[in-house]
N, C-alpha and C positions, 0 to 999 in steps of 0.2 A: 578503547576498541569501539570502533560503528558497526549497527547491526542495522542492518535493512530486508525492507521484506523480498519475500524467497522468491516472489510471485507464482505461488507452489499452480501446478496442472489442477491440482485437487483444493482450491482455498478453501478452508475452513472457515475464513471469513464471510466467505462470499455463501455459504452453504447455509450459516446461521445468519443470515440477514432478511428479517421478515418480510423486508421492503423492496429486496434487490437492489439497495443503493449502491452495492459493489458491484463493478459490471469491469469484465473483462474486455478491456482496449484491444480492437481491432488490428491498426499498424502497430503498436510497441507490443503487445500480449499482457499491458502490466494488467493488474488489478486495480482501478480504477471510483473514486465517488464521485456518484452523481449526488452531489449537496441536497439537492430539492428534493430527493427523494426520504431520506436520512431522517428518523426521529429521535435520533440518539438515545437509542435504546442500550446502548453498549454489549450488545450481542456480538458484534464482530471482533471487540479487545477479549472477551472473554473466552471466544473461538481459538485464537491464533496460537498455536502449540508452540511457536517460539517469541512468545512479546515483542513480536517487532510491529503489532499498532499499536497506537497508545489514543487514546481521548482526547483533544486540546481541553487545555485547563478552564478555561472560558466558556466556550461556546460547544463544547463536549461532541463536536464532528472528527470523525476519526482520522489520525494522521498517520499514513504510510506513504513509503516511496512509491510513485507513480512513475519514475524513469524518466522526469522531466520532457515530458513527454518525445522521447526517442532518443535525447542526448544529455543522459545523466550528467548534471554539473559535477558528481562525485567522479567519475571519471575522467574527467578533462580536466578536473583541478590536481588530480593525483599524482604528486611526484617524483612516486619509483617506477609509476604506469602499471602497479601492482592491479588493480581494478581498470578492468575494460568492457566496454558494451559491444557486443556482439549477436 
């Protein structure tokens, strides 16, 4: 099963980020990192009430879905068309 983020109105990520490296995308609405901003402080995996960011193993910048920016490759690759961007 794939979980991706909910891109919640209310991010908890986005709430505990001391930096505001999560910032809310304009055209798509996703939730969004601005990297240069980011101390990777791991605030925002800690935040997320359903684990859908995680830390990259490496470089500990936090990985969520961004919605490819307007056109989810997870939706266009999908084929029951079960997942769609709307």
């Amino acid at each position: 099963m794939v979980l991706t983020c909910f891109q919640c109105d209310d991010a908890a990520c986005m709430r505990a980020c001391p930096v505001e490296a999560l910032v809310r995308d304009g055209d798509t609405g996703a939730v969004v990192l601005v990297a240069e901003r980011c101390i990777r402080c791991g605030a925002c995996e800690a935040a997320c009430p359903f684990g859908h960011l995680v830390l990259h193993p490496r470089d500990h910048l936090p990985l969520k879905c961004d919605l490819c920016g307007g056109d989810p490759a997870c939706a266009a690759f999908c084929p029951t068309r079960t997942l769609e961007y709307r």
